[in-house]
C-alpha positions in Angstrom: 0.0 0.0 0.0 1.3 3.4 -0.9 1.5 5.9 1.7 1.0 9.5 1.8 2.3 12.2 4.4 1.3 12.4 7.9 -1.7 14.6 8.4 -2.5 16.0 11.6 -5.9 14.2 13.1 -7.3 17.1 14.8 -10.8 18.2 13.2 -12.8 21.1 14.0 -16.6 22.3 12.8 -15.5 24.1 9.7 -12.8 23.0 7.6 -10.1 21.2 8.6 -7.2 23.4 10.2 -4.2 23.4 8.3 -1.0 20.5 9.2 2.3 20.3 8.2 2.5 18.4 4.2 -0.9 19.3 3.8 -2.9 21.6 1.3 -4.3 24.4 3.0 -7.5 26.0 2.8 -9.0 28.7 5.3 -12.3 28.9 6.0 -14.6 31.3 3.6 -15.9 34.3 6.1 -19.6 33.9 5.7 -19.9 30.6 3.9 -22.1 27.7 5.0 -19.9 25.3 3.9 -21.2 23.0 6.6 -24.8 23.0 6.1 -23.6 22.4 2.4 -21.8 20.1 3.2 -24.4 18.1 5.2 -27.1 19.0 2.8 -25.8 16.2 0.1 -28.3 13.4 0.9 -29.6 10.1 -0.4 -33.4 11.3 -1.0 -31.5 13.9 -4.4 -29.3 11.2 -4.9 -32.1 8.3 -5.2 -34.4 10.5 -7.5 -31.9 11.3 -9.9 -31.0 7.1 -10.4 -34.1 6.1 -10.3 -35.5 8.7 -13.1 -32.1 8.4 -15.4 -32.1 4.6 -15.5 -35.6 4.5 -16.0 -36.8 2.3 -19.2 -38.3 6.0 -20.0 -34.6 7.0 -20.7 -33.8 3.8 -23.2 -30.6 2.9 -21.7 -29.0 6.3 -22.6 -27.2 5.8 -25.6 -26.2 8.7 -27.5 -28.0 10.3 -30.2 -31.1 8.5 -30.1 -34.6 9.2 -27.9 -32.2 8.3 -25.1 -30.1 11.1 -25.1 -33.2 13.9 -25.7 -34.3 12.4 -22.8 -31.1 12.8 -20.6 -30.3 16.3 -22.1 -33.3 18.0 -21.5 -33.1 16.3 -17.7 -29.5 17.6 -17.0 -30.5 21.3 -19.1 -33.5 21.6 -16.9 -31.5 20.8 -13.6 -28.5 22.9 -14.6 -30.7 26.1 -15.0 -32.8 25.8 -12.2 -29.6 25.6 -9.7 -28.7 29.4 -11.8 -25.9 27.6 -12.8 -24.1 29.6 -15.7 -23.8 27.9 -19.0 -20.0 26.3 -20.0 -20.5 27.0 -23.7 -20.9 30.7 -24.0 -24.8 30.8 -24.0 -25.5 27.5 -24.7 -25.2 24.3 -21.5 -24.3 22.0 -24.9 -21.3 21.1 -27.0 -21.6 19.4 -30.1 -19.6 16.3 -30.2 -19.8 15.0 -33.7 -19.4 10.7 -34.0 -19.4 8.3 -36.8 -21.6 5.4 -35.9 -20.5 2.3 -37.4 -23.1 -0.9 -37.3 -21.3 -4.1 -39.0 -23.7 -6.6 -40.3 -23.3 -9.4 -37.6 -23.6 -12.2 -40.2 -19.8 -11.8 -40.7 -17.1 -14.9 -40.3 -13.3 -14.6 -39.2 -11.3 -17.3 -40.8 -8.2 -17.9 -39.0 -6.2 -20.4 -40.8 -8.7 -23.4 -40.9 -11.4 -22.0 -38.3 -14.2 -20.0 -38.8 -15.2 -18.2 -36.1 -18.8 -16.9 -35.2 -19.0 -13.3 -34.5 -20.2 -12.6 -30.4 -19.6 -16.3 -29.8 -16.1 -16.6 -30.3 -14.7 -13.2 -31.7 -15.5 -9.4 -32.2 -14.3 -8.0 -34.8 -15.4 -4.1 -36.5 -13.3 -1.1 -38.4 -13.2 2.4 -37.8 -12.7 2.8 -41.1 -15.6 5.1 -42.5 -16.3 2.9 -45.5 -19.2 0.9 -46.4 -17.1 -2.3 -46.9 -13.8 -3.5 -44.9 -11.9 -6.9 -45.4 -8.6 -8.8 -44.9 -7.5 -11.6 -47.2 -5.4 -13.7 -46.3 -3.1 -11.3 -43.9 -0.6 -13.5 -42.1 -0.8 -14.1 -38.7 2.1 -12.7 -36.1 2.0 -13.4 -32.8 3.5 -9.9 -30.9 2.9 -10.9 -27.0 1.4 -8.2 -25.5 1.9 -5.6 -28.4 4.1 -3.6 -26.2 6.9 -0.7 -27.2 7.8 1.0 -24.3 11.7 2.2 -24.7 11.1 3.5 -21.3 10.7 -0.4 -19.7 13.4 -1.6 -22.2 10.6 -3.5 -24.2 9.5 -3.8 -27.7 7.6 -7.0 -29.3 7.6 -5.1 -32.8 11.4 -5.3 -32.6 12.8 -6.2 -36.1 9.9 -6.9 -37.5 7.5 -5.3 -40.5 4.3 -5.9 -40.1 2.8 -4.1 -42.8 -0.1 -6.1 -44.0 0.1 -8.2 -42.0 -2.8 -9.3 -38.5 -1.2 -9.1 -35.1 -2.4 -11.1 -32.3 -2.1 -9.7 -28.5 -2.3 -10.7 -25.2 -4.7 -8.2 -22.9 -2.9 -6.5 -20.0 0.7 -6.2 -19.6 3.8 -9.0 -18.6 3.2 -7.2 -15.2 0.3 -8.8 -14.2 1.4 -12.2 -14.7 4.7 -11.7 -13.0 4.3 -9.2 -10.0 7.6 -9.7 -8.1 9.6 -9.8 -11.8 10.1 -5.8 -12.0 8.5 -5.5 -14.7 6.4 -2.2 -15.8 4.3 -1.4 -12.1 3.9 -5.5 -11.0 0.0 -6.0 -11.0 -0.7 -2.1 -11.6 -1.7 -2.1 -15.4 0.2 0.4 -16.9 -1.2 2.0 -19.8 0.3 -0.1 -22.1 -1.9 -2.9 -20.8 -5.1 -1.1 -22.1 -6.9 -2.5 -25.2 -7.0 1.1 -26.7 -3.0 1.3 -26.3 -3.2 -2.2 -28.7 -4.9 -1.2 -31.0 -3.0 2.4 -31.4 0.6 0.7 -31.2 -0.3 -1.9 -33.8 -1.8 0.8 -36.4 1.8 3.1 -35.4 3.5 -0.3 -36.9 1.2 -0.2 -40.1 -0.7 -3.4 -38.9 -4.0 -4.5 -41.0 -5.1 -6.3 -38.3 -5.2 -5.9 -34.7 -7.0 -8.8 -32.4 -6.4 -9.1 -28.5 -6.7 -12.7 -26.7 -9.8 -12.5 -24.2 -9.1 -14.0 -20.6 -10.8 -13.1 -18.3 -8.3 -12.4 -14.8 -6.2 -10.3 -17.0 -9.2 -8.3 -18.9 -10.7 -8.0 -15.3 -13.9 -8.9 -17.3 -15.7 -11.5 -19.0 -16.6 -12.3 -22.8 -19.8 -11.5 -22.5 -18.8 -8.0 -21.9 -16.7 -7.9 -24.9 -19.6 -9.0 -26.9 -22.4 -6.5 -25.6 -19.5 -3.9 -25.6 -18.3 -4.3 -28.9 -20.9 -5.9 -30.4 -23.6 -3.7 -32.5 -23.0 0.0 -33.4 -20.0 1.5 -32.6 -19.0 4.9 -32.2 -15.8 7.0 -33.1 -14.9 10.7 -33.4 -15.3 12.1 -37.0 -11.9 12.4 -38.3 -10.3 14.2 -41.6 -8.8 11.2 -42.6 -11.6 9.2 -42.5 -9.3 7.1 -39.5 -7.0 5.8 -42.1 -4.4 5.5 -40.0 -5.5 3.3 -38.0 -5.6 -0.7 -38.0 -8.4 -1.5 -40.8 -9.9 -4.4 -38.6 -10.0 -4.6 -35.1 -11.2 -7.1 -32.6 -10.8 -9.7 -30.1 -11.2 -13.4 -29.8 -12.2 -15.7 -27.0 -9.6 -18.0 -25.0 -10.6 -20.9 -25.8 -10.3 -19.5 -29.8 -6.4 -18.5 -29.3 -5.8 -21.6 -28.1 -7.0 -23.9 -31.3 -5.6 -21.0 -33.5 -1.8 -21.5 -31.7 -2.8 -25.6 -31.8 -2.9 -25.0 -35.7 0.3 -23.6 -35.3 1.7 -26.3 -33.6 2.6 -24.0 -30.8 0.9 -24.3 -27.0 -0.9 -20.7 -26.4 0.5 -21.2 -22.2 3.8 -21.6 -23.6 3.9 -18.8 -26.0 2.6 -16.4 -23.3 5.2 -17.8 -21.4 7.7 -16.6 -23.1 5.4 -13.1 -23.6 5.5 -12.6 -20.4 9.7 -13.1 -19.7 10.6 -10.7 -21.9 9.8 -9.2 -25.3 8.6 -11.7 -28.2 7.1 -12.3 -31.0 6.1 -15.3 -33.4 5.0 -15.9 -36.6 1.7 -18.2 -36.7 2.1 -19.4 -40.3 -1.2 -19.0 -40.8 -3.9 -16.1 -42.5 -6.8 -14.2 -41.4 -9.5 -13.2 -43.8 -12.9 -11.5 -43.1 -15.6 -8.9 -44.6 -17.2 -6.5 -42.7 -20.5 -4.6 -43.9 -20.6 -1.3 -42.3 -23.8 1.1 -42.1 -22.3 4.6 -41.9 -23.8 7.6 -39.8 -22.7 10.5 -38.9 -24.8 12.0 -35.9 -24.4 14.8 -33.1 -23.8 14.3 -29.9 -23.9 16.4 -26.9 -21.3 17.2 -24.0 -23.0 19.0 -21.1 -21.3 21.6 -19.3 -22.2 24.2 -16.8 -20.3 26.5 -14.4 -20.1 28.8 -11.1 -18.3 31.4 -11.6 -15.2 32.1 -8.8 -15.7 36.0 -7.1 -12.1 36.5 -7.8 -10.3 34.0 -10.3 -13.7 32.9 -12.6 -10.8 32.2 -15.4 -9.7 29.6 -13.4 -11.8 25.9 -13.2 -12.2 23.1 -11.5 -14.3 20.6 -13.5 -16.2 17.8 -11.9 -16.9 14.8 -14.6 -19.6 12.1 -15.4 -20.1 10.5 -18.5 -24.0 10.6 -19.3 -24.3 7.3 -21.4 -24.8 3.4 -21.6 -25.2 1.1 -23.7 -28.9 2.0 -25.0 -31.1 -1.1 -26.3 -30.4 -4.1 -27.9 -33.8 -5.2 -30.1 -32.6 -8.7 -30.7 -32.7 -9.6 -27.3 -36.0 -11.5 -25.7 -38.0 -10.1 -22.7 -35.6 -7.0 -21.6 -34.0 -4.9 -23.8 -32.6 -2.1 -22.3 -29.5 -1.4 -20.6 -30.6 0.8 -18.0 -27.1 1.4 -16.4 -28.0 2.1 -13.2 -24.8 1.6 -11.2 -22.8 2.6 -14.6 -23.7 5.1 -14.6 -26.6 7.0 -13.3 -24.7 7.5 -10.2 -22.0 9.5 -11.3 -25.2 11.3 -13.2 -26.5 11.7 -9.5 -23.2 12.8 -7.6 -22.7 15.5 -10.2 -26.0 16.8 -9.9 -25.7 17.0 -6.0 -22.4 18.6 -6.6 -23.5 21.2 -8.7 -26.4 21.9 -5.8 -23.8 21.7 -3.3 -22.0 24.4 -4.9 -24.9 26.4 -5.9 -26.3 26.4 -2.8 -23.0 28.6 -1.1 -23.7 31.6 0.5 -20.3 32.8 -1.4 -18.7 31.4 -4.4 -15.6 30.3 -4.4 -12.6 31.8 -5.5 -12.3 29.9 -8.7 -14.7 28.6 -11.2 -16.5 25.3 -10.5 -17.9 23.5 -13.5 -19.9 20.2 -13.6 -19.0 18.3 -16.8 -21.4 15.7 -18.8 -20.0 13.5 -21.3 -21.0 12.0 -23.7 -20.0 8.0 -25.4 -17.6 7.0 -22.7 -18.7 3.6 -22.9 -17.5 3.8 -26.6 -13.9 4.8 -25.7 -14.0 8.0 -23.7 -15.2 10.1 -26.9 -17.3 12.9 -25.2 -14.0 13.5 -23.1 -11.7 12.7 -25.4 -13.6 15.5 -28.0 -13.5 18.1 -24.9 -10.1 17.7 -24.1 -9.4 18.4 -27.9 -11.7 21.3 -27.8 -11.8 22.3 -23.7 -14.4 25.3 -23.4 -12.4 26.1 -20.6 -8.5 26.2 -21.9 -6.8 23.5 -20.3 -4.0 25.7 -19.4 -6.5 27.1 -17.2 -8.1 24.4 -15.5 -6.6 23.5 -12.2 -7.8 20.0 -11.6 -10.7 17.4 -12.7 -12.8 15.4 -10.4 -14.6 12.2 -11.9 -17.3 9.9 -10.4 -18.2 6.8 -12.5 -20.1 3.9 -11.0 -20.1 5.4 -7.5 -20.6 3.6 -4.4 -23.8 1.8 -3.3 -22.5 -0.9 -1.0 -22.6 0.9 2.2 -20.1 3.0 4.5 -16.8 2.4 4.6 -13.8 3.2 6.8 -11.6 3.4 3.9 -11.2 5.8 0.7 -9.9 3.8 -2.3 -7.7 5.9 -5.0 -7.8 4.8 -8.3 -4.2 5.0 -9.6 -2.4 6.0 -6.3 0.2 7.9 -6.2 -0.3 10.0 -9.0 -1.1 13.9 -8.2 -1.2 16.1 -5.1 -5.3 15.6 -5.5 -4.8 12.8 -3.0 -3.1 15.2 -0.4 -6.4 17.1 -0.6 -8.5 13.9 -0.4 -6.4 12.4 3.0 -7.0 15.7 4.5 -10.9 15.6 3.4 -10.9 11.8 4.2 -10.2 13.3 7.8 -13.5 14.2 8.2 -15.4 11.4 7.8 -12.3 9.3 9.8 -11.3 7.6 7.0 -8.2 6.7 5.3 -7.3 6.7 1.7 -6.0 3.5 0.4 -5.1 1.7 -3.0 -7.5 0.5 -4.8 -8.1 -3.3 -4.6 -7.8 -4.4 -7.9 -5.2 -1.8 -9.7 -4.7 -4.8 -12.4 -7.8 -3.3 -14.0 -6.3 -0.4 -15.0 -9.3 1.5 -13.9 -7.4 4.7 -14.0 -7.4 4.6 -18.0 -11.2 3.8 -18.1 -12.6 6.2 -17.3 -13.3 10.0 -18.4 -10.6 11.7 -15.9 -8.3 10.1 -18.5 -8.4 12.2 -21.2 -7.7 15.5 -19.3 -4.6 13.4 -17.6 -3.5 13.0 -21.1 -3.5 16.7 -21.8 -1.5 17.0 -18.3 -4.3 18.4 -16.0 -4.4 16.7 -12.9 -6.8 14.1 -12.5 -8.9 12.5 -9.3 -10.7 8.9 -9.2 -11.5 7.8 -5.7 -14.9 6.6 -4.3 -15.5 4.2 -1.1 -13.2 1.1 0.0 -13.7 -1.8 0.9 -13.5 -1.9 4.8 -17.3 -1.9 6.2 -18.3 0.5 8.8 -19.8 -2.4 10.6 -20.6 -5.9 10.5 -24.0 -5.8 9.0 -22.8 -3.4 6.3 -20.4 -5.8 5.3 -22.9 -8.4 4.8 -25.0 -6.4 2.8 -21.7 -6.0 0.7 -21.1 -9.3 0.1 -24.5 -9.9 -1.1 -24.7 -6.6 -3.2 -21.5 -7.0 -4.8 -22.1 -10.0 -6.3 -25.1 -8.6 -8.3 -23.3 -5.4 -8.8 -20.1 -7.1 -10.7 -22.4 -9.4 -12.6 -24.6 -7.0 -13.9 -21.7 -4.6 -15.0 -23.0 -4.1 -18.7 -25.9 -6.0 -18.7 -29.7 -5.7 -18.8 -29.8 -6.7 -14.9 -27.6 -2.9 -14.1 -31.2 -1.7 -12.8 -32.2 0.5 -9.8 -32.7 -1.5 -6.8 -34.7 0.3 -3.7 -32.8 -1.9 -0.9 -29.5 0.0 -2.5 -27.7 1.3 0.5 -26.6 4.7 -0.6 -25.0 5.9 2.4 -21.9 5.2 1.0 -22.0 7.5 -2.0 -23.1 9.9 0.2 -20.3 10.3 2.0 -18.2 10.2 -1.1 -19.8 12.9 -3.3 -19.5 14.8 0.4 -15.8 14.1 0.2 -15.2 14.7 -3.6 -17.0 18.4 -2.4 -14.8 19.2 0.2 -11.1 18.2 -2.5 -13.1 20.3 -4.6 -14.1 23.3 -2.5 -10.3 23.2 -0.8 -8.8 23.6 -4.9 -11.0 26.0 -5.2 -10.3 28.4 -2.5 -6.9 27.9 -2.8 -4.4 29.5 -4.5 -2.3 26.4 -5.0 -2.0 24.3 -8.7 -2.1 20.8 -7.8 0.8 19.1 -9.8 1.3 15.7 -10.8 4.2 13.3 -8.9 7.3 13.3 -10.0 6.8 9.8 -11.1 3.6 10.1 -12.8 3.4 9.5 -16.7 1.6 12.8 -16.7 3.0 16.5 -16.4 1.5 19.2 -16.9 1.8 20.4 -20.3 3.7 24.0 -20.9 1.9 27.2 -22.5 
């Protein structure tokens, strides 16, 4: 477990008194910061999940009925808090996406096996064009895809793979090998990401790109890859039509890699084997062919944005994030169709709706700028944040820190805070002292293998070098019978994650995210009265980025 300076423990009825290797922040003359503080409750909280995950609201998907829906519900809140809008006069920013829906009747033929699309690969282009194939592209095994001169490791070394269909192991050698020194042990590194994969392999002029499903090293099942990359897909509009990127893209299931290595008459454990000790690749003497049927269409989206202005530095923002969208509906299915997204992720919805009434509800603004950010298509890669931290209403150069809340807690109190990606900014300086509080400590998250700290929307403004907060509750109950109701709860939680079950639930203990979106308030209230920039560790793959 990482640790963070000593803080002094002493806590007082308005903010915390300043300690030695702590942030500072005096109290605002006149402020109500307490009664604010206490006023963020589960009755706002319940009513915004409830409504947002409603069937009313179609699973949320961008651009359809959905979306209207979810708009007009965050426009309508926004104004009536006298919350100023983020772009100019307008609470909206176009994000424009290509929508690409493959015919599902496709086949991947990998050397002698045909393989059925959702059942044993996913495969789809970003290519805007109507028609997309490979014929008969070799194979090459390139472990897990990696070129990182920084860890000493390249699997693309010597080797041209122009034309050719690179197979990849998810996550990084890391996570196989914890105690080996290699990259951050069972952290996932960047590198580890899916989205890294594919981006490396089209840097190496790749036709092909397809990662190796399993599910410890995912951190998910296949049925997750299927629902989440089966059907439309989204991507920004681009001006090269994406041509740089690989032309097919996809994944395959376990068992799959293992009778395509078989083929080979290589064993897939052994060949990961040697993945995983140091860099490797291997050519699989065998083709890949496939045709895939695109529909194309271009749509608008919408980003959401709204702001309180700071009394003396309004240039200056903090911007609290939530991505608005799910997965939407899926018609073929029988009974339920709709991917409500309750837990993913109305409840982010909900903590940055009680944010922004937290902070409208101060008797005296702040001295910077708070906004409250809505994204749009995160679950399709991040693409309402990605598109905003391209084109930031709020210069980026100018925004002190972002605070995101994605699948937020509804498991009950806990004694700990857990930081996604520890270690990373002074944010977490702000947070111990907030944690304070609520006597709480801030730990690492449980399962860093995830790479959770690249999944989400606070992602795309660490990119651009603004730093970047993802904590919500532990996993240390408050008390025995909350820890129960954990054990029960989770198990429905992780299962649903994606699926038509990710409904509202009434006997959700929301306690919990309570006292999180009270904490996030307090890291955010602190930046904002103070006259410090948060900066990244020296360690962190992030800096900020010079004007």
């Amino acid at each position: 477990m990482h640790k963070l300076s000593l803080l002094c423990i002493g806590t007082s009825l308005l903010l915390l008194s300043a300690c030695q290797d702590a942030p500072t922040t005096e109290p605002v003359v006149g402020d109500n910061f307490i009664g604010t503080y206490q006023g963020i409750n589960d009755a706002d909280l319940r009513v915004d999940i409830q409504t947002l995950a409603s069937d009313e609201f179609e699973g949320r998907a961008p651009t359809g009925k959905g979306e209207e829906r979810t708009l007009n519900y965050l426009v309508e809140r926004l104004q009536s808090l006298g919350l100023q809008p983020g772009n100019g006069d307008s609470y909206l920013q176009a994000v424009e996406l290509l929508e690409i829906t493959a015919e599902p009747n496709m086949v991947l033929q990998l050397g002698e096996a045909s393989l059925t699309y959702k059942q044993d690969m996913v495969v789809s282009s970003k290519h805007e064009k109507t028609k997309v194939s490979l014929s008969d592209s070799p194979l090459v095994f390139v472990g897990y895809g990696i070129n990182a001169p920084e860890y000493a490791w390249n699997d693309y070394q010597g080797l041209d793979v122009k034309g050719k269909t690179v197979v990849i192991l998810v996550n990084d050698p890391g996570f196989e090998d914890p105690t080996s020194g290699k990259f951050q042990g069972r952290s996932m590194t960047y590198y580890g990401r899916w989205t890294y994969k594919y981006e490396e392999a089209s840097r190496q002029g790749a036709a092909g790109a397809i990662i190796v499903h399993e599910t410890a090293p995912a951190s998910y099942g296949w049925s997750v890859v299927a629902n989440s990359w089966g059907g439309a897909q989204y991507g920004l509009v681009s001006s090269n039509g994406n041509a740089d990127r690989v032309a097919v893209e996809g994944w395959i299931s376990f068992e799959a890699a293992e009778q395509l290595f078989k083929a080979a008459e290589l064993i897939f454990a052994e060949q990961k084997a040697l993945a995983i000790a140091g860099p490797y690749n291997q050519d699989l003497k065998q083709t890949a062919s496939v045709v895939i049927n695109n529909t194309l269409k271009k749509s608008t989206s919408y980003n959401v944005m709204a702001t309180l202005p700071g009394r003396e530095h309004p240039e200056e923002h903090i911007i609290y994030s939530a991505h608005w969208d799910h997965l939407g509906m899926d018609a073929s299915k029988d009974g339920d169709q709709i991917y409500n997204g309750a837990h993913d992720n109305a409840t982010g919805i909900a903590a940055n709706l009680s944010m922004a009434k937290a902070f409208s509800q101060l008797s005296v603004a702040p001295l910077r700028s708070v906004s409250f950010l809505f994204v749009t298509a995160e679950e399709q890669g991040l693409l309402g944040s990605l598109y905003y931290a391209a084109h930031p209403l709020v210069p980026l150069a100018q925004t002190v820190a972002n605070i995101n809340m994605d699948a937020m807690n509804v498991l009950g109190r806990t004694k700990d805070v857990a930081v996604v990606g520890m270690g990373k900014s002074e944010l977490e300086n702000y947070l111990a002292k907030a944690a304070l509080r609520q006597q709480r400590h801030v730990v690492e998250e449980s399962n860093p293998e995830r790479g959770s700290y690249f999944r989400s929307d606070h992602f795309s403004f660490a990119q651009q070098g603004v730093p970047a907060l993802y904590a919500k509750g532990g996993s240390e109950a408050i008390d025995e019978e909350t820890a129960q109701y954990r054990k029960r709860t989770n198990v429905i939680i992780t299962g649903c994650y994606h699926q038509l079950c990710d409904h509202y639930r009434e006997n959700w203990d929301l306690s919990g995210m309570v006292q999180d979106v009270q904490l996030l308030f307090e890291v955010g209230h602190a930046v904002a009265n103070s006259s410090d920039w948060p900066q990244w560790s020296p360690n962190a793959e992030f800096q900020r980025k010079k004007s």
